[in-house]
N, C-alpha and C positions, 0 to 999 in steps of 0.2 A: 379066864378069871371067873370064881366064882359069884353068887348071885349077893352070899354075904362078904368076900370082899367087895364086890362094887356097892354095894348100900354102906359097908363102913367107908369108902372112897367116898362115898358121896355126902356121908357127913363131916367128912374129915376138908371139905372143898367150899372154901369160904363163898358166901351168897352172890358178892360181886364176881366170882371169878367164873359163877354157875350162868348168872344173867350172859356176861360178856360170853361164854360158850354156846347158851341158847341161841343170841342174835348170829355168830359165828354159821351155826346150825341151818336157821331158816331161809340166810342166805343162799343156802346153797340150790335153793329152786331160784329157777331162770327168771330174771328180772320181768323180763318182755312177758311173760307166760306163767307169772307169779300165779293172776286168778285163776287160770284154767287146770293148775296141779292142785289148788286148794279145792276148787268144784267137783275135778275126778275125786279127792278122799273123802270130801264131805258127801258125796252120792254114794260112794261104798261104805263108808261105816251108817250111813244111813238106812240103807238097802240089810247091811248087817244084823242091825238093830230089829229090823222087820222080822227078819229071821229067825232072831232067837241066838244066834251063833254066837260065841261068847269068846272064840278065841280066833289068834290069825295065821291058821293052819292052812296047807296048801287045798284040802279036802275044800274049805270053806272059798277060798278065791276060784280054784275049780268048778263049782257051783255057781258062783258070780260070772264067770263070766261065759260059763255054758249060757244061761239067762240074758246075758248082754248079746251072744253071738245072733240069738233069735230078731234081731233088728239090727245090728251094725256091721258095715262092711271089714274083712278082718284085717285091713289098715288101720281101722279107728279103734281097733281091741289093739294092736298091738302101743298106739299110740297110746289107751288107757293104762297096758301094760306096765308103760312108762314111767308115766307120771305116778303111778300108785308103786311101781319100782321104789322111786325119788320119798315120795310123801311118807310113807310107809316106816321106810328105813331113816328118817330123819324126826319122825313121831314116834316109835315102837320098837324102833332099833331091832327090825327085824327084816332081813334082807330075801326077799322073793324071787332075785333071780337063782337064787339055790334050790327053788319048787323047780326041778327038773318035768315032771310030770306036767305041770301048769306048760313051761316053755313049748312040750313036746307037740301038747293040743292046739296053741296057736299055733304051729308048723304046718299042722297039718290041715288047720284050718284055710289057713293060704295055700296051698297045693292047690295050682290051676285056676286061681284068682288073678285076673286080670284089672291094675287101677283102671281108674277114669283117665285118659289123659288129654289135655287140650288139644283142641287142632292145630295146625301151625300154618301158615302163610307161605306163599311161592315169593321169589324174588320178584316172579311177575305178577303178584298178587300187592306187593307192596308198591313198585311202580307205575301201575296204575292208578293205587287209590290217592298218592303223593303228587299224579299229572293231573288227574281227571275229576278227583273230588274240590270243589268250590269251597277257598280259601273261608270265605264270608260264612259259613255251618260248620268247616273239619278245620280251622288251623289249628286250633288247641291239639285235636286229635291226632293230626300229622306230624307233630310237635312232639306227643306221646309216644308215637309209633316210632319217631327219630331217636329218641334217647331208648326208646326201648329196645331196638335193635341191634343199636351201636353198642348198649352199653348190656345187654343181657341182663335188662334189668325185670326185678320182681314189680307188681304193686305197689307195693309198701315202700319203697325205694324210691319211685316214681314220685310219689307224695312226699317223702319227706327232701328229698330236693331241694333247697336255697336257692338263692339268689348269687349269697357268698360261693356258693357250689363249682360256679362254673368262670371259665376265666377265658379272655380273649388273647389269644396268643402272638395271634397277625393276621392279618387283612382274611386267611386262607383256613385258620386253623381256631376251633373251641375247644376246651379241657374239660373236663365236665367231673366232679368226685361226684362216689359216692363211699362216705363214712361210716353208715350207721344201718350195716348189712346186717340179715339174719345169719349169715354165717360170721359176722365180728371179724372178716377180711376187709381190709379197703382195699376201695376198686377204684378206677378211673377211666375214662374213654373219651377219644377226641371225634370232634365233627367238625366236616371238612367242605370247603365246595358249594355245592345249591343244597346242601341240609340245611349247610350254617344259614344261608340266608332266607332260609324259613324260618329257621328257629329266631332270629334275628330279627323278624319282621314282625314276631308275636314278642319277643320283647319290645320293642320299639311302642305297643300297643297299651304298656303294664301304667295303671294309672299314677300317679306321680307321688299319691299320697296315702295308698295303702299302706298299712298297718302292719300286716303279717310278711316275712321277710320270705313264704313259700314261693316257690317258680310256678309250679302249677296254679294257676287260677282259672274262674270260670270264664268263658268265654261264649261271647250271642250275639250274631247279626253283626260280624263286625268288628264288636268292641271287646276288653277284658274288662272285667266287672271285680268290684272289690272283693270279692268273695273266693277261698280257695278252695280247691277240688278235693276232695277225697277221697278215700278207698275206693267206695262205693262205684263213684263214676269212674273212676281209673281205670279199675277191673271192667267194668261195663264197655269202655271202647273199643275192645278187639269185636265183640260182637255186633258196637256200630259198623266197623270196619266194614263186613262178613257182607252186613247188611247191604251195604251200600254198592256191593262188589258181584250183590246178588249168588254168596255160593252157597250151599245146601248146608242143612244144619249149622245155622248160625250162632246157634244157642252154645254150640260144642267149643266156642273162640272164647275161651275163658279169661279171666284176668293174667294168666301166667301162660300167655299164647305169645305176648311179644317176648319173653327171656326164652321160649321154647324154639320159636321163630328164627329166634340169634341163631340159637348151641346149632340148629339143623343145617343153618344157611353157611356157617361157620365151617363146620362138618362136611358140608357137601363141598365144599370150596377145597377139599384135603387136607387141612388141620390135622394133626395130632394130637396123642390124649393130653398133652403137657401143655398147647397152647389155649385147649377148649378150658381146662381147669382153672388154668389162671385168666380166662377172659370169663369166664362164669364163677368166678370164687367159688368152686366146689373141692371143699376138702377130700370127697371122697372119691375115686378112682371110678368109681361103678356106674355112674351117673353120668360122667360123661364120656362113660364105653357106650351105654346106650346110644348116644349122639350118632356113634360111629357106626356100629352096628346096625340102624337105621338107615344112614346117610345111603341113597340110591348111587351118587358118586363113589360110595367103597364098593358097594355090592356091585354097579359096576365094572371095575378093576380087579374085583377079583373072579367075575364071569372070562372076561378079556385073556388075565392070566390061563385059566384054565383050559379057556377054547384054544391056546394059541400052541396049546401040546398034543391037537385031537383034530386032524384033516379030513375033512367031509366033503364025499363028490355031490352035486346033483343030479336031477334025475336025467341029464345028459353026459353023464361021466365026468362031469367039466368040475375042476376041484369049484368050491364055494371062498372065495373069499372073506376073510373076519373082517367084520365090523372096525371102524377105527376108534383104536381108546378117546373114552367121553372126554372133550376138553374143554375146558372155560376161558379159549383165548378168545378175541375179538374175530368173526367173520368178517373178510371182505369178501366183496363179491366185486366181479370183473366182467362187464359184460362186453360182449363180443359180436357182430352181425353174421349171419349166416354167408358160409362160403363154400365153394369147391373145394375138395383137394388138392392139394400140390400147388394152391394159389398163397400166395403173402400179401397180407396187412399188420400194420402194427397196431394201433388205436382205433382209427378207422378207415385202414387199408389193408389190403389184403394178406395170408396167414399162410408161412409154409410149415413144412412138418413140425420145427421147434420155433419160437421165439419166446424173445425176452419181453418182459414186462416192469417197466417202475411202476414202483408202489413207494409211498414215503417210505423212507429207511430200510428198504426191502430192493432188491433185483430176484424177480422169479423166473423162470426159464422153463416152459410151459412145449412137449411133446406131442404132437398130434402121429397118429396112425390109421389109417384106412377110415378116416375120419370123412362121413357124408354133409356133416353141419355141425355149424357149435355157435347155440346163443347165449349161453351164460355160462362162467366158470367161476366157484368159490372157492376161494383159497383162505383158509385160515393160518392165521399170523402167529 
């Protein structure tokens, strides 16, 4: 359409019908993130204005953001990309992702940019600080760490939490929503066991007559105080965690270490990309390949795979046995007293070359050969 059709279009387009298309229009930036798409346009036509530049050619955004790249990492250019994508084309009706040339330079400006990304927590990083950290300083905290792992939750999630949130299902099990994700999926996750009755034990603590209907509140010496926790502090607890746990760069346990925590421990357990997505509401497929492709458990499985097509002698001719694929069943361990050969016990009598052993729900049937002694045997289940 032409520029004089659309001006006679636009006289011919009664005022209310013009208003009712505007509001239509400025809807279309993201509720949550209204101020921060209005702040990126109003710094670029500001920056523009400084300029002289008079028009919104790809030359002139080329120049902008050569200028931005000298201070911003080029995650937060592409993030400005965005937004002035959005602003842009809904003020000026002029759409930017058509500057080919503009896209090309952010391309290339991320080539071999590596994010920041948080640290993440061992399963035995988390059961310690859950045994050994004092209820009376950390329950809030242990409290956080529970919902945050179970439920692969962000910050911002964390906080906005309810009361109404969460529901008790039976003596054994809690349901916990969360409604009002940045990705606009609802999620939900249950806690089970001795979580529940931690979490249960800092409810039990929620003063009677607060006001604010949030789950998270502050907690000191003890008690929950009428006041609810925030971002701020949210974020801030993987680093108490860190702290407490005394591991190196504590600083690096950011606020989105407990959802990162989840996706890795998740992963390493052998999940699939279908069930990490839907236990992380990740729309996008990429994000939680990373999980996988991380996960020390795939890597691995596929070390295992590989060695198990490739025979290696030692340096006495003698083949080298593989490694037994990594497993995350339960160890028991079976100890035994020291014996001669060719002698039997069962429990604690003597051992001939085979015997049998219970173990609950188990019969094992345990081979000895040219065997001098045996004081412990681990059998995993």
């Amino acid at each position: 359409m032409s520029s004089t059709s659309s001006s006679e279009s636009d006289i011919l387009t009664p005022e209310t019908i013009k208003l009712e298309a505007s509001n239509v229009i400025q809807n279309l930036i993201p509720t949550k993130s209204r101020e921060k798409y209005l702040k990126a346009y109003d710094n670029f036509i500001q920056w523009k204005n400084r300029k002289g530049a008079k028009t919104f050619s790809e030359n002139v955004f080329l120049a902008y953001f050569q200028e931005l790249a000298k201070t911003k990492q080029p995650s937060t250019l592409w993030s400005v990309y965005s937004m002035l994508k959005t602003t842009v084309n809904i003020n000026k009706d002029i759409k930017i992702d058509s500057y080919s040339k503009l896209v090309a330079y952010l391309k290339r400006l991320s080539e071999g940019h590596k994010p920041k990304k948080s640290k993440v927590f061992s399963g035995q990083n988390v059961e310690t600080f859950l045994n050994d950290a004092p209820d009376k300083e950390f329950l809030a905290i242990k409290v956080a760490l529970i919902f945050g792992i179970h439920g692969a939750c962000r910050g911002n999630e964390l906080v906005k939490i309810t009361v109404d949130d969460i529901e008790n299902h039976s003596d054994q099990l809690l349901l916990v929503k969360l409604t009002d994700t940045k990705t606009k999926i609802d999620r939900s996750f249950i806690i089970r066991g001795e979580y529940k009755r931690i979490v249960e034990k800092y409810q039990s603590l929620r003063p009677s007559d607060i006001k604010s209907n949030r789950f998270f509140i502050r907690y000191q010496n003890g008690k929950c105080l009428k006041q609810v926790l925030g971002k701020n502090k949210i974020s801030s607890m993987p680093q108490e965690i860190a702290t407490f746990l005394k591991l190196p760069d504590s600083k690096l346990y950011t606020g989105h270490c407990f959802r990162r925590t989840s996706a890795t421990l998740l992963a390493d357990s052998g999940a699939d990309l279908t069930v990490l997505k839907r236990h992380g509401g990740w729309k996008s497929s990429s994000v939680a390949e990373g999980y996988i492709e991380d996960s020390i458990e795939s890597k691995a499985k596929i070390s295992t795979s590989i060695a198990e097509n490739i025979k290696l002698r030692g340096a006495d001719n003698s083949p080298i046995p593989l490694s037994p694929r990594p497993s995350t069943s339960k160890e028991s361990s079976v100890p035994f007293p020291e014996h001669q050969p060719d002698t039997e016990i069962t429990n604690t009598q003597n051992i001939n070359k085979s015997t049998t052993i219970s173990i609950p729900n188990k019969t094992v049937t345990i081979h000895f050969q040219n065997c001098a002694s045996v004081s412990n045997i681990n059998i995993n289940l």
